[in-house]
N, CA, C and O atoms as a Tripos MOL2 file, in Angstrom:
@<TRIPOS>MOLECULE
protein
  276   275    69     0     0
PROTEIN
NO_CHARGES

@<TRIPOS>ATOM
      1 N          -7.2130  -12.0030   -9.6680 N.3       1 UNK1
      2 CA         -6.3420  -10.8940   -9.3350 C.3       1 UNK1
      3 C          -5.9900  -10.9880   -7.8530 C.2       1 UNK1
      4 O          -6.8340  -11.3340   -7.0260 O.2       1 UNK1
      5 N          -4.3840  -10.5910   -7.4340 N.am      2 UNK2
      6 CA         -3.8900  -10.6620   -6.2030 C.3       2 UNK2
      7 C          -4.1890   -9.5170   -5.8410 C.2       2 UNK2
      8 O          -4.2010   -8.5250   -6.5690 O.2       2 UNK2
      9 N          -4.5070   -9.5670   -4.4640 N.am      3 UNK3
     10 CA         -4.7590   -7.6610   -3.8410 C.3       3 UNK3
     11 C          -3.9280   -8.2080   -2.4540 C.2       3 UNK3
     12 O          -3.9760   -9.2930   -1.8750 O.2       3 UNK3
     13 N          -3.1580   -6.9930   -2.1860 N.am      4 UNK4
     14 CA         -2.5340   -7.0130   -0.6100 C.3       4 UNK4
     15 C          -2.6990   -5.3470    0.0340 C.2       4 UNK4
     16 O          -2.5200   -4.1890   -0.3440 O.2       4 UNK4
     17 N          -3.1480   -6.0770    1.2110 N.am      5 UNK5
     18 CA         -3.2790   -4.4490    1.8240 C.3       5 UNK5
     19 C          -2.9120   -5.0530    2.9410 C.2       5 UNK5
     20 O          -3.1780   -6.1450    3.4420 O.2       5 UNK5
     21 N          -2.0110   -3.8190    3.3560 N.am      6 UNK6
     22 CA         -1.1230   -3.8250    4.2240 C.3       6 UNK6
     23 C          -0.8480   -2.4470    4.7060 C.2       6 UNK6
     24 O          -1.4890   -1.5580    4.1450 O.2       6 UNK6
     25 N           0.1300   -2.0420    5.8030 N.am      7 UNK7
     26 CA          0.3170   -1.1490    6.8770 C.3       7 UNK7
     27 C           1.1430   -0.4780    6.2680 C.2       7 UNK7
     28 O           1.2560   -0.7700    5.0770 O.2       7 UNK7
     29 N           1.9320    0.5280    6.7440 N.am      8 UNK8
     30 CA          3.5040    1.1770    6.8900 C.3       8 UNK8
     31 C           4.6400    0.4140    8.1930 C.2       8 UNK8
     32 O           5.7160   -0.1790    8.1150 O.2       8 UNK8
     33 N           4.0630    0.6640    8.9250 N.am      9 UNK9
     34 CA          4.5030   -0.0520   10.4070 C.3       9 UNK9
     35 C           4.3150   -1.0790   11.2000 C.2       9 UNK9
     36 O           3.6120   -0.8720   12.1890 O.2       9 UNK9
     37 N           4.8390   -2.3510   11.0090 N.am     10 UNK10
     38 CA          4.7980   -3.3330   11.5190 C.3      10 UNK10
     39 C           5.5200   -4.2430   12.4120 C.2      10 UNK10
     40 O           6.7290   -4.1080   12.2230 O.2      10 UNK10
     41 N           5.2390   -5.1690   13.3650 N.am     11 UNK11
     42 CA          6.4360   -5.3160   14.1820 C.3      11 UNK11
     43 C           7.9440   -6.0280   13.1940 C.2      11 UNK11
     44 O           9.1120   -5.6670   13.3360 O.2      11 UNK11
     45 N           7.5530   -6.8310   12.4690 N.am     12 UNK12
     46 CA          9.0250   -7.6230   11.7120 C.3      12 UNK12
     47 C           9.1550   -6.9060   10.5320 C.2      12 UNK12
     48 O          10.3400   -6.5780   10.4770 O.2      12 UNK12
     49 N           8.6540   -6.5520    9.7080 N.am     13 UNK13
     50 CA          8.6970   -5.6030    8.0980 C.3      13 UNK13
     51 C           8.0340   -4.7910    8.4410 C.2      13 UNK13
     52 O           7.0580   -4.9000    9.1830 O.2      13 UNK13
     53 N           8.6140   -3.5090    7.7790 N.am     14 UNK14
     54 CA          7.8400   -2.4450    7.3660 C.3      14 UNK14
     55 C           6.9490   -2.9680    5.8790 C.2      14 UNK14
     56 O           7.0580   -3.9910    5.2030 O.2      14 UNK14
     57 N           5.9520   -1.6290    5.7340 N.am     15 UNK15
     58 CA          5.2990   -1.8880    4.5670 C.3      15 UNK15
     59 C           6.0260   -2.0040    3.5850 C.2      15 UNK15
     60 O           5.9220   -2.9960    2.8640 O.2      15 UNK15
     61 N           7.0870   -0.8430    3.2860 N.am     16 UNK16
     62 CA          7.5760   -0.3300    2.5220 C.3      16 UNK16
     63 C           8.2830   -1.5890    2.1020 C.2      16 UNK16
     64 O           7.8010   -2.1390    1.1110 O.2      16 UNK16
     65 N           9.3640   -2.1710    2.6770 N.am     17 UNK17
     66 CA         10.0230   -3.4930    2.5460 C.3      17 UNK17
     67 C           9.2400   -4.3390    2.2280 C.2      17 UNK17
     68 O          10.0040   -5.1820    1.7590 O.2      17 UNK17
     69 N           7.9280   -4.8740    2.1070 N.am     18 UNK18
     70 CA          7.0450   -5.8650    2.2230 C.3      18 UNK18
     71 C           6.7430   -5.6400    0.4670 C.2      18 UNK18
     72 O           6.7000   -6.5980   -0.3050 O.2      18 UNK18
     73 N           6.5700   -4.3410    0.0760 N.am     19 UNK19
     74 CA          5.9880   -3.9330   -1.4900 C.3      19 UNK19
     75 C           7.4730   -4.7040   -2.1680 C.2      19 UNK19
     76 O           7.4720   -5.6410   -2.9670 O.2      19 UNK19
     77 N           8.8460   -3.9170   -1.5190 N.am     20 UNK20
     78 CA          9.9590   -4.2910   -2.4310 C.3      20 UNK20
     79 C          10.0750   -5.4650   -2.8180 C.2      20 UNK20
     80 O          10.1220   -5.9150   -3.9630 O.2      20 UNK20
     81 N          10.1270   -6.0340   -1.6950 N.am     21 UNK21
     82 CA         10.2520   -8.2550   -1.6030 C.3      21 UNK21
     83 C           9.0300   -8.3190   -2.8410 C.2      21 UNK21
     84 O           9.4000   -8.8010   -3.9120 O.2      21 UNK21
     85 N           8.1150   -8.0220   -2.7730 N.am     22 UNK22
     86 CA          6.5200   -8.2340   -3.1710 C.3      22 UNK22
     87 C           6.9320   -8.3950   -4.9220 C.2      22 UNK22
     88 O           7.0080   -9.2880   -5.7670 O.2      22 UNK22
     89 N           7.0160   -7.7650   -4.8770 N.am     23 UNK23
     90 CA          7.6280   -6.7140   -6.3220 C.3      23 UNK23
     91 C           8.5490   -7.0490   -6.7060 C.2      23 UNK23
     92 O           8.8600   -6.6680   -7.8350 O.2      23 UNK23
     93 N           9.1300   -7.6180   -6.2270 N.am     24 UNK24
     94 CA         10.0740   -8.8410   -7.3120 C.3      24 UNK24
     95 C           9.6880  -10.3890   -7.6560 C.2      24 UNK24
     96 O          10.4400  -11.1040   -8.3180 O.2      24 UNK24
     97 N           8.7780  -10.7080   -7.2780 N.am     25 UNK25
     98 CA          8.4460  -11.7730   -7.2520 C.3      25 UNK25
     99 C           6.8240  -11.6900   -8.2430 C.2      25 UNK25
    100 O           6.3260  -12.6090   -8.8930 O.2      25 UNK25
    101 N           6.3200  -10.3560   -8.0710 N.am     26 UNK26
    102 CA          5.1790  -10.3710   -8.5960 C.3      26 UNK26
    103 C           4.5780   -8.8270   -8.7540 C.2      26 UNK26
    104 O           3.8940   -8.2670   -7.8970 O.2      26 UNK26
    105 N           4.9600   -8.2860   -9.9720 N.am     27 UNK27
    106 CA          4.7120   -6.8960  -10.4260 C.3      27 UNK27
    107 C           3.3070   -6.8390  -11.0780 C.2      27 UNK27
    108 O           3.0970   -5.7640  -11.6390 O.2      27 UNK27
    109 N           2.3990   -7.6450  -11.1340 N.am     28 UNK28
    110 CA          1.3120   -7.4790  -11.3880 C.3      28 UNK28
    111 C           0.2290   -7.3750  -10.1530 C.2      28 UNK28
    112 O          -0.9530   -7.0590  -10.2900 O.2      28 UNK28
    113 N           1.0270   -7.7810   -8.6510 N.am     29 UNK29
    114 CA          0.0600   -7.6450   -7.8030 C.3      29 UNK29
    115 C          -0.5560   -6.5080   -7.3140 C.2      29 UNK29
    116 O           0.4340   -5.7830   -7.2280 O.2      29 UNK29
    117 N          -1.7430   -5.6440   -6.8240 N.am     30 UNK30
    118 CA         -2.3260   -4.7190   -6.5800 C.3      30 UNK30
    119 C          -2.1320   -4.4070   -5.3290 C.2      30 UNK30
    120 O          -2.6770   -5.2730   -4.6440 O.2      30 UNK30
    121 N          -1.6350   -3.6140   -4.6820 N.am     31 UNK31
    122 CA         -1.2600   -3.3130   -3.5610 C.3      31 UNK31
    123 C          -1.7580   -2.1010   -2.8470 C.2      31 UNK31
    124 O          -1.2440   -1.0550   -3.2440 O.2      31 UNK31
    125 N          -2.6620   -1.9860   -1.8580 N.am     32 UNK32
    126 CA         -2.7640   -0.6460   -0.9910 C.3      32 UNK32
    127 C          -2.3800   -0.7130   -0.1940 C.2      32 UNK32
    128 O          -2.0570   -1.8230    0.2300 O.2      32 UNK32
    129 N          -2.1390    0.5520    0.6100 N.am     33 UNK33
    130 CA         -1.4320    0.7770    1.9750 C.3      33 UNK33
    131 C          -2.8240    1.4640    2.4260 C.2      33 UNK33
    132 O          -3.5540    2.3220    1.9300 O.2      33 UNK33
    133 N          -2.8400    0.8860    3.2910 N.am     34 UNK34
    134 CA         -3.8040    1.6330    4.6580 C.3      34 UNK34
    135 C          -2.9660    2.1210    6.0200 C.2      34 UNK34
    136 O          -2.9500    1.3930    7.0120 O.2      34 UNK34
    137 N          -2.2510    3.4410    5.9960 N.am     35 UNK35
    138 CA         -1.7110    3.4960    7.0510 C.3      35 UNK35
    139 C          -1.7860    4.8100    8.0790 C.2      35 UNK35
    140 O          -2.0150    5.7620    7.3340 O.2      35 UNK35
    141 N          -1.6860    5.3540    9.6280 N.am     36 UNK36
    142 CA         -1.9510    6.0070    9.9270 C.3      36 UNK36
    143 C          -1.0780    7.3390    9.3680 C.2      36 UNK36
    144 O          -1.4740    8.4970    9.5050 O.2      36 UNK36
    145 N           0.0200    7.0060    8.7990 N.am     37 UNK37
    146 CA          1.3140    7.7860    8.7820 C.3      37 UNK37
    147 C           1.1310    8.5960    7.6140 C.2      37 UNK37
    148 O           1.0410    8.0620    6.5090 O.2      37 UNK37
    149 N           1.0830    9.5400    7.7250 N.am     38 UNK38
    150 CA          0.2770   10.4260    6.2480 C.3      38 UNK38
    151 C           1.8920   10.8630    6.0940 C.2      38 UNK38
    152 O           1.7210   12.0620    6.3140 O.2      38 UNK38
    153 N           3.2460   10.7490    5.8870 N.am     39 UNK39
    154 CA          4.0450   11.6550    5.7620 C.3      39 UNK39
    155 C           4.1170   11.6380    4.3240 C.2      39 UNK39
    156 O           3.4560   10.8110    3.6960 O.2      39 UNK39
    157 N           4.8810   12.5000    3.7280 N.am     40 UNK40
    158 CA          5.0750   12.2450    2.1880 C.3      40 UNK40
    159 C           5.9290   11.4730    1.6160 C.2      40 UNK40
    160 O           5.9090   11.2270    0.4100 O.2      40 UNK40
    161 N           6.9930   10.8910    2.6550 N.am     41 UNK41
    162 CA          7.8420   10.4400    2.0590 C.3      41 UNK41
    163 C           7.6710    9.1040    2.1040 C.2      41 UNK41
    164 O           8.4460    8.4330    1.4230 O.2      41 UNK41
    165 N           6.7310    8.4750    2.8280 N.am     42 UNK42
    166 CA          6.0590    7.4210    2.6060 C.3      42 UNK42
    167 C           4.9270    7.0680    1.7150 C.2      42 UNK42
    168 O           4.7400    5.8810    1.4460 O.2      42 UNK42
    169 N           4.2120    7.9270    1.2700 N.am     43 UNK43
    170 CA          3.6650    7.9670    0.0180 C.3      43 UNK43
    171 C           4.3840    8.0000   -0.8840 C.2      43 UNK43
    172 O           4.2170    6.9800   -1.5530 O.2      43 UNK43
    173 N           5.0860    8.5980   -1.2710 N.am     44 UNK44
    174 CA          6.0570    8.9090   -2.2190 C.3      44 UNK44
    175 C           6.9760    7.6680   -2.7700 C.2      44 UNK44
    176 O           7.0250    7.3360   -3.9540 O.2      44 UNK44
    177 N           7.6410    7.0920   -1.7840 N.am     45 UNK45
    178 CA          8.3510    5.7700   -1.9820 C.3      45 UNK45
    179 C           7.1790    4.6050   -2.6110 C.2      45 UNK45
    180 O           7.3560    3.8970   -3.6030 O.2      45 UNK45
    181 N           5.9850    4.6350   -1.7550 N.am     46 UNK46
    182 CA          5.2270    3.9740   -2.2400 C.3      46 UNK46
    183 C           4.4820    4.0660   -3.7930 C.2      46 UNK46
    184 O           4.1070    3.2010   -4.5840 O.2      46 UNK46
    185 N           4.4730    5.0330   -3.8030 N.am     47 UNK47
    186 CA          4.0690    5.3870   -5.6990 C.3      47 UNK47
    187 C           5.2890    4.9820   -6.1300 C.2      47 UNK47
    188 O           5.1150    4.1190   -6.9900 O.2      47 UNK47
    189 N           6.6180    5.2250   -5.9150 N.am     48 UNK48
    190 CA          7.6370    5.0670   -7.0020 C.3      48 UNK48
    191 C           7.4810    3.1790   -7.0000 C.2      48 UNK48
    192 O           7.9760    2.6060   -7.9710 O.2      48 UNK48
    193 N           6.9160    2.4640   -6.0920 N.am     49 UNK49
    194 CA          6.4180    0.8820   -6.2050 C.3      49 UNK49
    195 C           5.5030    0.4500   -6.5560 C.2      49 UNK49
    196 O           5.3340   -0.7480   -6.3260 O.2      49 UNK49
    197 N           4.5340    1.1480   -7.2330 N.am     50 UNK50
    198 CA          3.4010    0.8610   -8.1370 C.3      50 UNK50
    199 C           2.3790    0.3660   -6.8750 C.2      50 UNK50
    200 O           1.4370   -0.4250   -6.9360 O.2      50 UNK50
    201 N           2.7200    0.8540   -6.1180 N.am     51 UNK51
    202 CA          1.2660    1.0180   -4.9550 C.3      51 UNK51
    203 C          -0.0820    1.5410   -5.5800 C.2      51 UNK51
    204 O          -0.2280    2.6080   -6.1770 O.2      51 UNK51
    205 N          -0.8990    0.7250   -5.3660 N.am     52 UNK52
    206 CA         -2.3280    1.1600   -6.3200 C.3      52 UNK52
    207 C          -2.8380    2.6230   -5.4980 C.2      52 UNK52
    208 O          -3.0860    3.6730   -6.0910 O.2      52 UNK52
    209 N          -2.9250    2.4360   -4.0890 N.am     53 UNK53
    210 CA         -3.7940    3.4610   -3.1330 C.3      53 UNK53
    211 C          -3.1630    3.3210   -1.7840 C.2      53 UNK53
    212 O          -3.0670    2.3060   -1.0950 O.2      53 UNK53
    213 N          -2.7100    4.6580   -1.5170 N.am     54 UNK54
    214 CA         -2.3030    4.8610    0.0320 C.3      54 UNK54
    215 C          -3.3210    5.4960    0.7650 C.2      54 UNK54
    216 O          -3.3280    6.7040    1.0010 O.2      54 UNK54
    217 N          -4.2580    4.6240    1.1600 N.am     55 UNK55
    218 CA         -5.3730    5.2640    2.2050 C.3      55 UNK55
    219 C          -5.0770    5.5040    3.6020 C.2      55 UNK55
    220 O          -4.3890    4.7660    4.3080 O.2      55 UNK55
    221 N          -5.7990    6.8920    4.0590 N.am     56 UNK56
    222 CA         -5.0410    7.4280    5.3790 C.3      56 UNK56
    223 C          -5.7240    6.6880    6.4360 C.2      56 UNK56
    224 O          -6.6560    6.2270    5.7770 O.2      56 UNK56
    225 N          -5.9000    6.2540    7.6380 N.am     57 UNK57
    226 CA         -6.8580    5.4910    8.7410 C.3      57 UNK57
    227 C          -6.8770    6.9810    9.2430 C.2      57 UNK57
    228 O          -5.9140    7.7070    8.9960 O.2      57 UNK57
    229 N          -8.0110    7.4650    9.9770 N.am     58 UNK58
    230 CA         -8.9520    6.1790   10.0370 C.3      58 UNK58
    231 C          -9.9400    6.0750    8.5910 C.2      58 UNK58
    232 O         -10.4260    7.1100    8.1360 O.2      58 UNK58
    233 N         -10.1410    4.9860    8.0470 N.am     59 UNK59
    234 CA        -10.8150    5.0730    6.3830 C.3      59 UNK59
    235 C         -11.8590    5.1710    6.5350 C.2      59 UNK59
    236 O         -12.7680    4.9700    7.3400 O.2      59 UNK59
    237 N         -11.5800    5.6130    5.3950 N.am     60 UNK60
    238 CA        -13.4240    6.4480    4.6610 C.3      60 UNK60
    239 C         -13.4990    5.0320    3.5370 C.2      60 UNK60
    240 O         -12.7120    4.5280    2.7360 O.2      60 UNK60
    241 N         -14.9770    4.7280    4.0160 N.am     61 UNK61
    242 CA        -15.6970    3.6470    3.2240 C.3      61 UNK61
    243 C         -15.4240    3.5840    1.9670 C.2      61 UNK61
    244 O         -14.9630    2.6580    1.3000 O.2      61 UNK61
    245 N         -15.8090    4.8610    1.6250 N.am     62 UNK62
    246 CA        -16.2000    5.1010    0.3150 C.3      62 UNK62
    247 C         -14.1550    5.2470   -0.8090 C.2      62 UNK62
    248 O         -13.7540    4.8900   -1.9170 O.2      62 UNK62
    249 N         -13.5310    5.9820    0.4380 N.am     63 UNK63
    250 CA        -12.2540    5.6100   -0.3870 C.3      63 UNK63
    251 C         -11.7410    4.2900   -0.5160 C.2      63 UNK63
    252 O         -11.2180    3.8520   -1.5410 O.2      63 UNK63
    253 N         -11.8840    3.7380    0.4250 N.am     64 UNK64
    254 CA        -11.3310    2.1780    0.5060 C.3      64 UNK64
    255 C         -12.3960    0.8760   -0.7310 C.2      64 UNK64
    256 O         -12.1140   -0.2810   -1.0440 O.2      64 UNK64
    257 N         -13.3700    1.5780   -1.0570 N.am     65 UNK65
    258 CA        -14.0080    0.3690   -1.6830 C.3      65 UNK65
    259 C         -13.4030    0.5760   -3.0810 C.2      65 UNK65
    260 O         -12.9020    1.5630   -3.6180 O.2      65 UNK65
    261 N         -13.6570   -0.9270   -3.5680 N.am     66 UNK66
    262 CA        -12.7940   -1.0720   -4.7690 C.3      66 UNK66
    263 C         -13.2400   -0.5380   -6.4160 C.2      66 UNK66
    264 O         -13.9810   -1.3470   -6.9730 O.2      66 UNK66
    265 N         -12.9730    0.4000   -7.0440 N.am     67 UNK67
    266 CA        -13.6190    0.5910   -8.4820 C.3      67 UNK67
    267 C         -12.9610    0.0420   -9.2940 C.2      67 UNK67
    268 O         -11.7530    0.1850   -9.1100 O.2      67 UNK67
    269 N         -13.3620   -0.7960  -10.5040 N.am     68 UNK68
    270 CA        -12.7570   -1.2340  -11.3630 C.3      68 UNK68
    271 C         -12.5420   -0.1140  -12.3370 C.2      68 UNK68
    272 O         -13.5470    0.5620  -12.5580 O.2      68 UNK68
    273 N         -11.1300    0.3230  -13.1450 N.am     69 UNK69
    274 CA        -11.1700    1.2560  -14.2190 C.3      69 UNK69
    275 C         -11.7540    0.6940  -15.3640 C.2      69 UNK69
    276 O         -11.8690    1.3640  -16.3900 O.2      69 UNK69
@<TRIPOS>BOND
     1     1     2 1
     2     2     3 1
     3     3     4 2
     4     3     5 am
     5     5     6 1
     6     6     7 1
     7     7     8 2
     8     7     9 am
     9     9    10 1
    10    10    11 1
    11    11    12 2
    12    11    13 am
    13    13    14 1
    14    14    15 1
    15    15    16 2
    16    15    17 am
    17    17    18 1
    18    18    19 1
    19    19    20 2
    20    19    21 am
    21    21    22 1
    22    22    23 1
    23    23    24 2
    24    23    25 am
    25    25    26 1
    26    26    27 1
    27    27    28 2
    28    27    29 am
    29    29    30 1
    30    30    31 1
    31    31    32 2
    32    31    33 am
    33    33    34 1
    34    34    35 1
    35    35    36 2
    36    35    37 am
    37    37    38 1
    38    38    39 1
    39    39    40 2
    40    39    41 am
    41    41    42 1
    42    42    43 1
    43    43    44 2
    44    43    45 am
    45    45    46 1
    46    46    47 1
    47    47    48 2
    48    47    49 am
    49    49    50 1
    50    50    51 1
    51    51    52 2
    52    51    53 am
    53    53    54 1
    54    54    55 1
    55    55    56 2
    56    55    57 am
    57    57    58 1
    58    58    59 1
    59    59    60 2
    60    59    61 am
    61    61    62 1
    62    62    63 1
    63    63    64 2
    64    63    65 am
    65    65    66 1
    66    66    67 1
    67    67    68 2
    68    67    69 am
    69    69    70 1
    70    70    71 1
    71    71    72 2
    72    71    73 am
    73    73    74 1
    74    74    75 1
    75    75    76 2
    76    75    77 am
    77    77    78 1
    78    78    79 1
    79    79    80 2
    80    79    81 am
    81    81    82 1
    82    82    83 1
    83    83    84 2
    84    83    85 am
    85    85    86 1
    86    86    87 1
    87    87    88 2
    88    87    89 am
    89    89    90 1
    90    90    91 1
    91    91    92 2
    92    91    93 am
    93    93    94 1
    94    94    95 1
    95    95    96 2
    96    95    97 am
    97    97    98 1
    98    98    99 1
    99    99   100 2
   100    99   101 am
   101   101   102 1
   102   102   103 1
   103   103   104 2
   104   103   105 am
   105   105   106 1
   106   106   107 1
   107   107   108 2
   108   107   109 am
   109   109   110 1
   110   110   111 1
   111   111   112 2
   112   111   113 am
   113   113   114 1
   114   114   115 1
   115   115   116 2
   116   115   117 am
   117   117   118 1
   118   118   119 1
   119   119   120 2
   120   119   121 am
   121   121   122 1
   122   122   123 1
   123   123   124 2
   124   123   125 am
   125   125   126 1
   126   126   127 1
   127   127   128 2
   128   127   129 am
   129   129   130 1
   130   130   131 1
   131   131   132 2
   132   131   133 am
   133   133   134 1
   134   134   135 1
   135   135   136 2
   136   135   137 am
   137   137   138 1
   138   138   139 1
   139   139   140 2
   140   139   141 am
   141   141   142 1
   142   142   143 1
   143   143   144 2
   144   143   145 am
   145   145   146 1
   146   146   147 1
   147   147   148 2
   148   147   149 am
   149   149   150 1
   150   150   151 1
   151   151   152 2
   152   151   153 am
   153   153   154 1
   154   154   155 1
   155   155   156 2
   156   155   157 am
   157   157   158 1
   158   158   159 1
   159   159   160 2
   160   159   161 am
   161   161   162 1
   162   162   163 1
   163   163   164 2
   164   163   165 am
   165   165   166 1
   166   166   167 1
   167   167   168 2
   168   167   169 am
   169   169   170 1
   170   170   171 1
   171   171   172 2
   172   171   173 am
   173   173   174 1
   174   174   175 1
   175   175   176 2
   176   175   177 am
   177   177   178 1
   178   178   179 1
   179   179   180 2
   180   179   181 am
   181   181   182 1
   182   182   183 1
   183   183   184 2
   184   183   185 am
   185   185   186 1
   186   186   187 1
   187   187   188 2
   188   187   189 am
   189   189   190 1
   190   190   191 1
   191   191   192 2
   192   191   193 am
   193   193   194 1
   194   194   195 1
   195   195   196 2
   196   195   197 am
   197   197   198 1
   198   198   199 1
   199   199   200 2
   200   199   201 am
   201   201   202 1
   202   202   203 1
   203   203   204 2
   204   203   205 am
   205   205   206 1
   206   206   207 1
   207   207   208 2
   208   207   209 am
   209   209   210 1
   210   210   211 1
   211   211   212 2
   212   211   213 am
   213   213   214 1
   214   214   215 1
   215   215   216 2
   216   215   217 am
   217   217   218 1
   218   218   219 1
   219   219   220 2
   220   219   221 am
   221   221   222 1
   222   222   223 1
   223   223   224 2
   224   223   225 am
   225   225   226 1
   226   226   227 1
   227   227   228 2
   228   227   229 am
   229   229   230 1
   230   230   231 1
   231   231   232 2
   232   231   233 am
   233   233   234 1
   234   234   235 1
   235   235   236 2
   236   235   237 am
   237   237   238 1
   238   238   239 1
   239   239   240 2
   240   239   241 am
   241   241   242 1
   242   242   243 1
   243   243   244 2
   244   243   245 am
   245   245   246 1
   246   246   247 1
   247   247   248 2
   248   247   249 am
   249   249   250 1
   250   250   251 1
   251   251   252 2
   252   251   253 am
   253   253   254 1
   254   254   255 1
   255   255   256 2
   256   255   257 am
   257   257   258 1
   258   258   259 1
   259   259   260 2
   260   259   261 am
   261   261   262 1
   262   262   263 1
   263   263   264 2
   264   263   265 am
   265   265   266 1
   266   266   267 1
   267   267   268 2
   268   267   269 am
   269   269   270 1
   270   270   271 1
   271   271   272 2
   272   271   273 am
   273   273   274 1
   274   274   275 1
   275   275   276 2
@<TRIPOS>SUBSTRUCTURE
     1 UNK1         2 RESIDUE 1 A UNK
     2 UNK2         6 RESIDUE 1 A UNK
     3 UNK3        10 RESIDUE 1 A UNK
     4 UNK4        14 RESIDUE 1 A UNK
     5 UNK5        18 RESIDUE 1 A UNK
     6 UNK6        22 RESIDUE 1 A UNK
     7 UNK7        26 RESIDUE 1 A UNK
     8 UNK8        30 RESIDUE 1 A UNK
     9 UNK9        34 RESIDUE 1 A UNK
    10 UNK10       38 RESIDUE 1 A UNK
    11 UNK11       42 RESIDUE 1 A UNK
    12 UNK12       46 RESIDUE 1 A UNK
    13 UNK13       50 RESIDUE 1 A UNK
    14 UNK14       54 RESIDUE 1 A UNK
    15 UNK15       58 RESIDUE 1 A UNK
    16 UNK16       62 RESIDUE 1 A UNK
    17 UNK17       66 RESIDUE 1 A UNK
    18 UNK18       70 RESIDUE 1 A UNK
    19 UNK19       74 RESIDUE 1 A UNK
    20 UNK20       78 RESIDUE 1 A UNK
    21 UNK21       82 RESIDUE 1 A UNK
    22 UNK22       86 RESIDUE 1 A UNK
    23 UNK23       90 RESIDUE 1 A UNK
    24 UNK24       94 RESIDUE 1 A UNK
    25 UNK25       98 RESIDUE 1 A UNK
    26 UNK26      102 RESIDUE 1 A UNK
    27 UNK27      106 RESIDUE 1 A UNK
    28 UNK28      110 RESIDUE 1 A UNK
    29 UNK29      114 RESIDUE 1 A UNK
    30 UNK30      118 RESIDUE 1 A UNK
    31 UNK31      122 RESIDUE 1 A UNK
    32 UNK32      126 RESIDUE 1 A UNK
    33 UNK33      130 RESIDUE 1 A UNK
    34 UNK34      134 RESIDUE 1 A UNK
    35 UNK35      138 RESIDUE 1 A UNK
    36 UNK36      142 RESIDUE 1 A UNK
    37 UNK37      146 RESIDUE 1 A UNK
    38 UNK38      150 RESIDUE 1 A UNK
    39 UNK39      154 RESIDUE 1 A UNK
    40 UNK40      158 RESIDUE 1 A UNK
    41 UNK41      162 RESIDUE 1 A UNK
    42 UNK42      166 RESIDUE 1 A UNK
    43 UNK43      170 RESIDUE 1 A UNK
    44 UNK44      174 RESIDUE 1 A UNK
    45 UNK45      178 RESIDUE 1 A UNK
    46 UNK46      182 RESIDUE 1 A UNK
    47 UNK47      186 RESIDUE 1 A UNK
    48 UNK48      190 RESIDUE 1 A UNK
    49 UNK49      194 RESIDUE 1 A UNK
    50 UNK50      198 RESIDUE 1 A UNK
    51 UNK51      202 RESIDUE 1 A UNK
    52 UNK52      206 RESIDUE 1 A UNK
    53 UNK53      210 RESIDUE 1 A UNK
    54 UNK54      214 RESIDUE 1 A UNK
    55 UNK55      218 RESIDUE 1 A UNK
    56 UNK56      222 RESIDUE 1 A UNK
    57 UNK57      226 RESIDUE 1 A UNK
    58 UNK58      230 RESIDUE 1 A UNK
    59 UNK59      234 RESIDUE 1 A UNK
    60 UNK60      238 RESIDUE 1 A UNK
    61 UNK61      242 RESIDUE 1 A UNK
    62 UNK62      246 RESIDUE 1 A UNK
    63 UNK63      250 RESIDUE 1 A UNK
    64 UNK64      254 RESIDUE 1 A UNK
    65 UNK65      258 RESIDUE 1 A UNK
    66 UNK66      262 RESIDUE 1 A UNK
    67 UNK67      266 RESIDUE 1 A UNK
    68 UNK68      270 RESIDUE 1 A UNK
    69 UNK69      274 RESIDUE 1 A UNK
């Protein structure tokens, strides 16, 4: 299994752009965002991209570790 975790804000791509590209090429990959930016509308975009988990920084251990369903 592919996992990518990645930001919101970056110097050349945003996150958000990084899931889209991502996501056409490979809709089975697992994707979290770890980012400081709690707004909603960045969560939001990100669920409508099958983002697994938008974790807020600074992270909590226990949210960031991985459970299998």
């Amino acid at each position: 299994m592919d996992v990518l975790i990645t930001d919101i804000r970056m110097p050349i791509m945003d996150g958000i752009s990084l899931v889209k590209s991502l996501r056409k090429h490979n809709e089975s990959l697992k994707i979290v965002i770890s980012s400081a930016y709690g707004e909603f509308e960045y969560a939001k975009k990100a669920i409508e991209l099958g983002v697994e988990h938008y974790i807020l920084k600074p992270v909590d251990i226990e949210e960031f570790s991985y459970r299998r369903s």
